[in-house]
DOPA-892369 format. One record per residue (C-alpha): residue in three letters; x, y, z. Coordinates in pm, whole numbers, padded with zeros to 5 digits, always signed. Example, Ala and Ser with C-alpha at 12.3 -4.5 7.8 and 13.67 -1.06 7.14 Angstrom:
REM DOPA-892369
ala+01230-00450+00780ser+01367-00106+00714
***
This chain:
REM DOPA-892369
unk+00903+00254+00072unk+01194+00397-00135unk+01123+00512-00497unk+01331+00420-00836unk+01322+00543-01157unk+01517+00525-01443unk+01509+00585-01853unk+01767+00526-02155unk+01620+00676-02486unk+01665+00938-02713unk+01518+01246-02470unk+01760+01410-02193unk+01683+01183-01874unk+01754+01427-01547unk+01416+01576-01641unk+01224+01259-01657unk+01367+01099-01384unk+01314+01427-01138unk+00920+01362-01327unk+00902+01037-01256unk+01029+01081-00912unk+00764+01304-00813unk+00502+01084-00889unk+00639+00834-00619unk+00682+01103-00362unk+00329+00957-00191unk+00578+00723-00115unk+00764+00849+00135unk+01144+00964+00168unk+01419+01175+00382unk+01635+01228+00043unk+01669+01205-00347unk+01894+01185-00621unk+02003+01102-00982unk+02303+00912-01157unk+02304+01064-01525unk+02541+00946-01819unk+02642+01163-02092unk+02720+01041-02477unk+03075+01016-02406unk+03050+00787-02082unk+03076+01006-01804unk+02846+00985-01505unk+02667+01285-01285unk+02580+01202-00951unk+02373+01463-00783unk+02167+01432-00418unk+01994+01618-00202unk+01873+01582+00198unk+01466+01690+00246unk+01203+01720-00055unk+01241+01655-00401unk+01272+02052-00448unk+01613+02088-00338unk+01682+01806-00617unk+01562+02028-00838unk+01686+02347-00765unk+02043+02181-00815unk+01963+02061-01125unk+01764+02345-01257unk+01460+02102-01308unk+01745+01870-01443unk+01798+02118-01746unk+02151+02125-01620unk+02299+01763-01568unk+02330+01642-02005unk+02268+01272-02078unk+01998+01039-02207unk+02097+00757-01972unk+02019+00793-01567unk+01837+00697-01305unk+01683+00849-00956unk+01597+00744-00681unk+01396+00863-00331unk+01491+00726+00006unk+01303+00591+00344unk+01674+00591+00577unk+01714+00229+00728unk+02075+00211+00730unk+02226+00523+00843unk+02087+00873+00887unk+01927+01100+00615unk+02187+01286+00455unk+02339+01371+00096unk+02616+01128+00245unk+02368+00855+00272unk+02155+00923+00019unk+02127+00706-00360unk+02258+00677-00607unk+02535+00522-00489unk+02911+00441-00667unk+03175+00239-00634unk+03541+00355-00563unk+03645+00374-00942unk+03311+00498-01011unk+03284+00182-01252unk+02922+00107-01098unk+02669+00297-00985unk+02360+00199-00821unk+01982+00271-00670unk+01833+00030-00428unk+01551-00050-00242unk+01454-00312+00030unk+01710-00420+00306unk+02036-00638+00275unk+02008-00810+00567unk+02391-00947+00591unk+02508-00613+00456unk+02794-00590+00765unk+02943-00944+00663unk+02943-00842+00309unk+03080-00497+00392unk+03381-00694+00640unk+03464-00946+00313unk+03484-00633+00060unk+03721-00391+00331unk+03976-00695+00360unk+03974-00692-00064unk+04072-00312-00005unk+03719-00108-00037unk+03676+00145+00119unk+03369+00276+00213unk+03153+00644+00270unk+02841+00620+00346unk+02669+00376+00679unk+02374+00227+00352unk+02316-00122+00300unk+02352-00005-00066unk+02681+00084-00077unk+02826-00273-00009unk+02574-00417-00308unk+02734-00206-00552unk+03069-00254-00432unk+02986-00629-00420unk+02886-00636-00773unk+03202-00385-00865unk+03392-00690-00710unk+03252-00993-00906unk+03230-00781-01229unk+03595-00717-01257unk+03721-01089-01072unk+03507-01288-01353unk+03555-01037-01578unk+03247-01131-01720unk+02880-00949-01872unk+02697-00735-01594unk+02452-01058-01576unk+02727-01256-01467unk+02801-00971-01165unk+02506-00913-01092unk+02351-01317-01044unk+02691-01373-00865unk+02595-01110-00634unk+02258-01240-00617unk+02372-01535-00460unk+02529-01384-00150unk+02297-01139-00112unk+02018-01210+00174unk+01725-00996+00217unk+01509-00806-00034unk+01601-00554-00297unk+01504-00365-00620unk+01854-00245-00834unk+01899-00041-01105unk+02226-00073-01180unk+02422+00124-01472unk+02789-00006-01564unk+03070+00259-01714unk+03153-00005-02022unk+02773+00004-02098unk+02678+00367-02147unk+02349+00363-02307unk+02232+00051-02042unk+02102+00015-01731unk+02082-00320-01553unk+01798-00428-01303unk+01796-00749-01028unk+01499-00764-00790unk+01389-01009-00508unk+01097-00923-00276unk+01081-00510-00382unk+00832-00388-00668unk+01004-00303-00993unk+00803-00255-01333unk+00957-00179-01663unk+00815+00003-01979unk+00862+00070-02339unk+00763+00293-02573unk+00901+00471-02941unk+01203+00348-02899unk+01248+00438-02481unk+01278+00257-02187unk+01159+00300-01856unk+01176+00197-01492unk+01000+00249-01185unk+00877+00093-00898unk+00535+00185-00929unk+00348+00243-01210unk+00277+00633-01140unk+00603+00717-01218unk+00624+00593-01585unk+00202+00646-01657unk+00250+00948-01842unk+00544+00843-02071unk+00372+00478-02132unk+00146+00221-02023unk+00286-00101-02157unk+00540-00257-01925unk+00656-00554-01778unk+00706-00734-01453unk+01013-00862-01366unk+01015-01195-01163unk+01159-01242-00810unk+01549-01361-00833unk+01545-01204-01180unk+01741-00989-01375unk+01700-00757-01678unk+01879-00570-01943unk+01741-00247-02046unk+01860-00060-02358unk+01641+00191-02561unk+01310+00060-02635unk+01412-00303-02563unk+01446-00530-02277unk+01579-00834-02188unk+01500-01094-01908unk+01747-01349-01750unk+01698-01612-01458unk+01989-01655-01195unk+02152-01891-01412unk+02202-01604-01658unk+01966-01770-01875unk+01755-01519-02136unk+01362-01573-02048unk+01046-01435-02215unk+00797-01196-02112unk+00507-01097-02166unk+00385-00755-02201unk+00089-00624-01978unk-00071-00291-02073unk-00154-00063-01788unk-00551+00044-01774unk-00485+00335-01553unk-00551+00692-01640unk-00238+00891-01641unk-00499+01162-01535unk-00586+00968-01261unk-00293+00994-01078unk-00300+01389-01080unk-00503+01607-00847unk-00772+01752-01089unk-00836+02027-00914unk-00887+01867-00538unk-00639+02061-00297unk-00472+01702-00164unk-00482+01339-00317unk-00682+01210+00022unk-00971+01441-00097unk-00915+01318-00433unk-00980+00987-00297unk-01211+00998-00108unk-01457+01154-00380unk-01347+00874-00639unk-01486+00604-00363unk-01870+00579-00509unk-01665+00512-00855unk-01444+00289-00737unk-01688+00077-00508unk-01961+00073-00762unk-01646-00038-01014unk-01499-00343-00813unk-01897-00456-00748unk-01969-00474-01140unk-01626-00632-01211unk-01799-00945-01043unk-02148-00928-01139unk-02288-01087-01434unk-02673-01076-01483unk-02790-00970-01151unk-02528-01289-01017unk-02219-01248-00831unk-01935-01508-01023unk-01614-01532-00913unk-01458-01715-01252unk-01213-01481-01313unk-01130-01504-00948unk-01090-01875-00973unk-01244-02002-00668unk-01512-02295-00779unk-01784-02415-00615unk-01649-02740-00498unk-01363-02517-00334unk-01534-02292-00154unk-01790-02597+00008unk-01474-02751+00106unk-01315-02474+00270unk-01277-02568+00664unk-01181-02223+00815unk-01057-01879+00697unk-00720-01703+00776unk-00762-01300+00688unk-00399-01198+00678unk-00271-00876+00674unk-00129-00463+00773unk-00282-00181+00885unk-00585-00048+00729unk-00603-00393+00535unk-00615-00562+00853unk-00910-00313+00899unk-01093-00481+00666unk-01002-00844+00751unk-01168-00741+01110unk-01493-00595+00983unk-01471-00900+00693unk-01436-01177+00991unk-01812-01025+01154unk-02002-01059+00833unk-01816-01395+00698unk-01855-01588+01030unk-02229-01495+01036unk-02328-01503+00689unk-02140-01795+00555unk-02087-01978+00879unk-01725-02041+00793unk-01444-01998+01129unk-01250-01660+01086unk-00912-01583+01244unk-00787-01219+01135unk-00433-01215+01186unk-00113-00947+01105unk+00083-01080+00849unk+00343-00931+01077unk+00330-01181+01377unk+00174-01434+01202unk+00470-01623+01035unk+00681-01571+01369unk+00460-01764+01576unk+00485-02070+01440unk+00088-02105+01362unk-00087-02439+01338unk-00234-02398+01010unk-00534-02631+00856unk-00437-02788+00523unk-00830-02714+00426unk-00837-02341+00515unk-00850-02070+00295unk-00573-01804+00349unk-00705-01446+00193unk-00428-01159+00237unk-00553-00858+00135unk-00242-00584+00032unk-00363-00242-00162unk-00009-00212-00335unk+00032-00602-00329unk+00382-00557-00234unk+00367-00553+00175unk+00661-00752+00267unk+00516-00912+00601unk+00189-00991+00334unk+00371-01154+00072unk+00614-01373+00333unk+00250-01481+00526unk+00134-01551+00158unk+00427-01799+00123unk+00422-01931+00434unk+00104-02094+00376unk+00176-02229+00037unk+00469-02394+00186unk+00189-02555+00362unk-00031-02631+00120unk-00294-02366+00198unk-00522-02223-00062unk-00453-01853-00077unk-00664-01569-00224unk-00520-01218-00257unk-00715-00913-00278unk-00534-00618-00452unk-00550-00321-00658unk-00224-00353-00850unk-00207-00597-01131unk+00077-00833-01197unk+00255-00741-00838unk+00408-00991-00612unk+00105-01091-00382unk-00085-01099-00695unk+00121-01331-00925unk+00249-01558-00658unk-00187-01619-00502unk-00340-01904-00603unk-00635-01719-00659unk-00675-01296-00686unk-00955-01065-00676unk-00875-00779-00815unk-01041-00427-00664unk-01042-00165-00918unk-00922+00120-00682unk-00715+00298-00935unk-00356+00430-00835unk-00406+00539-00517unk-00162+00799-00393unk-00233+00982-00072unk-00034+00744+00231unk-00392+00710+00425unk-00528+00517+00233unk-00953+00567+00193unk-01039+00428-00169unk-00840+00090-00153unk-01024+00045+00210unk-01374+00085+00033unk-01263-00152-00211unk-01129-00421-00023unk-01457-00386+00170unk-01674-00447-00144unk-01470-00766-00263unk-01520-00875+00125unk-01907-00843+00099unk-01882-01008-00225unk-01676-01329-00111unk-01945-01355+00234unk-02240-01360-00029unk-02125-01602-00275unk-01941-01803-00015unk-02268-01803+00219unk-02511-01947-00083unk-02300-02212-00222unk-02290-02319+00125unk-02646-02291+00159unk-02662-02063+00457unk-02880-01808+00285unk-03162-01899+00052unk-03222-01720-00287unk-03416-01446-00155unk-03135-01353+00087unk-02918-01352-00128unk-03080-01146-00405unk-03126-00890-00127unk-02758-00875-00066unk-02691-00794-00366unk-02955-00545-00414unk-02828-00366-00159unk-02461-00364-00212unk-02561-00163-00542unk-02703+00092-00332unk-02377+00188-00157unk-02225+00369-00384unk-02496+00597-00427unk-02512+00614-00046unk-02124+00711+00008unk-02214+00947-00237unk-02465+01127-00028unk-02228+01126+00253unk-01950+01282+00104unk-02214+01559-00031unk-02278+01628+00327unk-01944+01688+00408unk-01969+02048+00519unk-02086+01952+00870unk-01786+01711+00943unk-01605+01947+00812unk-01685+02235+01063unk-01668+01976+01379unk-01342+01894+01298unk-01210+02248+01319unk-01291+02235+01672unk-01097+01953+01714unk-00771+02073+01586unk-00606+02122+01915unk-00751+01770+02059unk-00444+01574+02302unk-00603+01255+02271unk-00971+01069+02064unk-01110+00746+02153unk-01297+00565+01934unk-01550+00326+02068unk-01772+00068+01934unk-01909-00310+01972unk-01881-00579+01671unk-01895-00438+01361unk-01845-00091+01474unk-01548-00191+01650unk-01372-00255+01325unk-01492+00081+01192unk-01331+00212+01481unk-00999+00063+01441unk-01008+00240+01088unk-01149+00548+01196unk-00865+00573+01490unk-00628+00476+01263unk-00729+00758+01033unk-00705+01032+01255unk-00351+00941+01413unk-00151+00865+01068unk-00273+01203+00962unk-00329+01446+01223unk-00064+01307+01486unk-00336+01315+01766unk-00325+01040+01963unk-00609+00799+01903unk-00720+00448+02023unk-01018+00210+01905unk-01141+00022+02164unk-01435-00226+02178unk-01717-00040+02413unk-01723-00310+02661unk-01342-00293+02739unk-01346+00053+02857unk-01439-00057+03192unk-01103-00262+03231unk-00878+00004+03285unk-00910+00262+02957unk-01173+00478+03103unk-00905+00577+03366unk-00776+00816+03056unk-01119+00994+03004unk-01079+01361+03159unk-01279+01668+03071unk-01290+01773+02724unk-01152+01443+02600unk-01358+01360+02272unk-01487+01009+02243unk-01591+00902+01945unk-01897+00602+01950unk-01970+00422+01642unk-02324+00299+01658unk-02446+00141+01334unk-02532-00240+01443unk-02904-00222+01646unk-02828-00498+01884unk-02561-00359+02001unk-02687-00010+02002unk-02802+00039+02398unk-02514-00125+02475unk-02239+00073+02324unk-02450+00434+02386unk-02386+00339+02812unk-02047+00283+02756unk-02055+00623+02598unk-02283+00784+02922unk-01990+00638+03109unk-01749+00854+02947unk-02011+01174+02986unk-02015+01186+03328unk-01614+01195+03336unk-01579+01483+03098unk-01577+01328+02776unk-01683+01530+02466unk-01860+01276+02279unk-01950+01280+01923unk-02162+00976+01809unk-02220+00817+01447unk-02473+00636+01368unk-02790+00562+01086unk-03074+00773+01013unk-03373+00683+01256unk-03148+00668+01582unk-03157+01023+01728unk-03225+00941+02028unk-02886+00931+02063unk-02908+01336+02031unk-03016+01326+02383unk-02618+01161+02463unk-02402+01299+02216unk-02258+01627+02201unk-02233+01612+01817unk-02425+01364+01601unk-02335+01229+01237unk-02558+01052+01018unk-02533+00792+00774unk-02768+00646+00539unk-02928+00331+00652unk-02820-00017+00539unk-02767-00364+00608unk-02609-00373+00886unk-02310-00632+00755unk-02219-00381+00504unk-02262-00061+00774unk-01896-00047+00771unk-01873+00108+00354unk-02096+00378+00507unk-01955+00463+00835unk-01593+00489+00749unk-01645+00767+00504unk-01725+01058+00756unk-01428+00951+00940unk-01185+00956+00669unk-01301+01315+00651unk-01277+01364+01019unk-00915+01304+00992unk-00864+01476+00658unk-01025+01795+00773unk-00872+01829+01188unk-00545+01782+00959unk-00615+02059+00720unk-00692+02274+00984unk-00339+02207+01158unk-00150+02263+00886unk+00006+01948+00813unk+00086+01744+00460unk-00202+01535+00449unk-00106+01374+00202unk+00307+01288+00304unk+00236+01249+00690unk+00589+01224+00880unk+00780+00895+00935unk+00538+00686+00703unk+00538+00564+00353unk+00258+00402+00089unk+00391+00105+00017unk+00590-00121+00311unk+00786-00335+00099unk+01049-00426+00413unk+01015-00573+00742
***
């Protein structure tokens, strides 16, 4: 949720960290600030409440605070209010330590008891301030190297964190610990960087490394060193970063969402070639064999929010196709209830950022039971991803916007992919099926294309809708999943209130909410299910509803129900979902333009969830 940066080199640092924290800004945050040392030791602390702006006006773009040596830092509040106060970096009561931090200490108020009765004192109500003051504490009773404070801090610590740490008696250093938070590190020309996403550093270099969980680093200009708990030095290797600095910018697109949205034919098309070979999908550089895959008793789709999107539409064309028992569940319950889990299941948690803390604690939940698990993710060499048995890797890009549209389309794809290959091997589709699956899937990307060309029309419906109190999306099967997205879409960005519900269940006590003028949305895109779901939507006519309806070219009948109609191009209908979602990504892109709002920052949420 929080954002860190930080750099040591030969360039004046208040300017790259203010850079670097605007690129994690998609992030989410209530307040910023920087920690910058000079040549001669001494350390500027400067925050601000609100946007990264104010940040900057008190730094004069950071032209004003000297030193080559800092680092930054944007916060989500979870202990204590937003407020300069509150706000990182934080310092100890010498100022011998200062600190950035994300993640949650979860025995922070023990720790914070044990360091008052060894005479701290303490001005801020942050989690933070008692690490740094904890490591202040074991630094000067060992009187040891920062490692030695720091892993000796490690210890008591319990929860999840991300520190960049710099120490008064090393000037030109800055010291890093991490357990369950993202952190990535960089070099270049004799520089260092840190960040904890890869935005942040792209433009200044793309070859970094990933620090471990329970691992610590020391960073000094254009060199880096690793160390276990024990204090132990331990090699890395470097990874070099594929993105685009470019792609992380605007070019020209008035918000990122936009952006995204338009890169989604790319970025489909992208993660579908990354797995075919010769016409063939093969999944060797995912890992799963054939053996594996026939053995596989049942499927567990784990994860949050729009990925748990996916998971839903992914358990419809799975169970069908491939025959193989589904259970979608949210990595957020699922480790608290105790689940009885099947030592031959697969367990597939699918994380854009691959750093959702609820994700990644599911993930290791069923290793500790001997589960398979499979992520799918966008980001290379983050948590999720290195601690999978398997990965599939979508080839999203960075993704910046908060609502996410691009990831979704790609975690869609890499679900179509796995419900082929998984549904031949197992021989529920013969060779002529599955050619045709295939086939087809290449024609999406031309067919989101076509959508998104048409975009004018969505566009004007949806500034009709700006002063909407409350949308209901509706559909049956697959186009209840869409739904779920589609509602999901509209709320996180335009703050209307917005339920998906599966057309059947209005009856049971939802339809009580349908009054005159309240828009219903009903996603018809699966013709079995097509009759069915457009009386659930006559229903909600004759109580007042405003109903808009969505469904493929050939159905316009439904003309004769709806009060607005949107077309898609026709498909398959397993993989109606890549198709359907698009137009309602705009929906709630364009009702939020028209209200005003930051579509791309929307209040009280952040990217990446990387606490509980």
């Amino acid at each position: 949720m929080c954002g860190i940066v930080g750099f040591t080199g030969n360039h004046q640092a208040a300017p790259i960290l203010l850079d670097g924290l605007s690129k994690l800004e998609y992030r989410g945050y209530d307040s910023a600030g920087i920690a910058v040392r000079d040549g001669e030791g001494e350390t500027t602390v400067i925050k601000a409440k609100g946007r990264l702006r104010g940040l900057a006006e008190k730094t004069n773009g950071g032209e004003s605070v000297p030193g080559t040596c800092g680092i930054g830092h944007t916060r989500w509040a979870t202990h204590g209010e937003p407020s300069e106060n509150n706000a990182h970096p934080h310092v100890s009561d010498d100022g011998n330590i200062v600190a950035v931090h994300n993640g949650i200490i979860e025995n922070y108020q023990e720790l914070k008891d044990k360091l008052t009765r060894k005479g701290y004192t303490f001005y801020s109500e942050t989690d933070t301030e008692v690490a740094v003051k904890l490591i202040d504490y074991y630094y000067k009773k060992y009187e040891g190297t920062p490692v030695d404070a720091i892993n000796h801090s490690m210890v008591r610590i319990r929860g999840s964190y991300a520190l960049a740490i710099m120490f008064r008696d090393y000037p030109e250093e800055i010291y890093v610990a991490r357990k369950d938070s993202p952190m990535i590190l960089g070099v270049e020309d004799g520089e260092a960087y840190i960040a904890s996403d890869v935005p942040a550093i792209l433009k200044y270099t793309r070859n970094v490394y990933y620090i471990g969980n329970m691992e610590m680093a020391r960073v000094r200009k254009g060199e880096i060193t690793f160390y276990n708990l024990d204090g132990e030095e331990i090699e890395k290797k470097m990874k070099v970063i594929d993105w685009d600095a470019e792609a992380a910018e605007k070019a020209g697109f008035e918000h990122f969402m936009m952006k995204e949205i338009h890169e989604q034919p790319k970025v489909v098309q992208d993660t579908l070639n990354s797995v075919l070979k010769d016409g063939r999908i093969d999944l060797a550089e995912v890992g799963l064999a054939e053996d594996e895959i026939k053995d596989i008793s049942q499927i567990y789709i784990v994860a949050c929010g729009s990925a748990y999107h996916v998971g839903m539409a992914a358990q419809y064309v799975i169970e069908d196709m491939a025959r193989i028992p589904v259970r979608v569940e949210l990595a957020s319950e699922f480790r608290y209830r105790n689940p009885i889990l099947d030592p031959h299941a697969l367990a597939i948690v699918i994380s854009q950022s691959g750093e959702t803390a609820d994700s990644l604690a599911a993930l290791r939940l069923c290793k500790d039971h001997g589960i398979r698990t499979l992520a799918i993710v966008n980001v290379v060499g983050s948590s999720i991803a290195r601690e999978a048995d398997n990965v599939f890797y979508t080839l999203a890009g960075p993704e910046i916007s908060v609502a996410t549209t691009k990831a979704y389309s790609t975690q869609m794809m890499a679900s179509y992919v796995l419900a082929i290959q998984f549904a031949l091997v197992r021989e529920q589709i013969t060779e002529e099926q599955y050619t045709g699956y295939i086939k087809e899937l290449q024609t999406l990307p031309e067919k989101i294309q076509r959508i998104i060309d048409d975009k004018e029309r969505i566009q004007w419906f949806a500034s009709k809708q700006a002063n909407a109190h409350d949308t209901f999306f509706v559909g049956r099967g697959i186009d209840y999943a869409i739904s779920m997205e589609g509602s999901l879409k509209m709320k996180e960005v335009s703050y209307i209130h917005s339920e998906a519900y599966a057309a059947g269940e209005l009856k049971h006590g939802t339809i009580s909410l349908i009054e005159d003028g309240t828009l219903v949305i009903g996603v018809l895109t699966q013709p079995d299910l097509y009759e069915k779901t457009v009386s659930n939507m006559v229903e909600c006519k004759s109580r007042g509803a405003y109903l808009m309806g969505m469904t493929t070219f050939g159905n316009y009948n439904i003309e004769d129900t709806a009060d607005f109609t949107v077309y898609i191009p026709k498909t398959d209908p397993y993989f109606a979902t890549s198709l359907a979602v698009i137009p309602l990504q705009l929906l709630g892109y364009y009702v939020s333009v028209a209200k005003g709002l930051d579509v791309d920052k929307p209040r009280n949420l952040a990217k990446s969830v990387t606490v509980e």
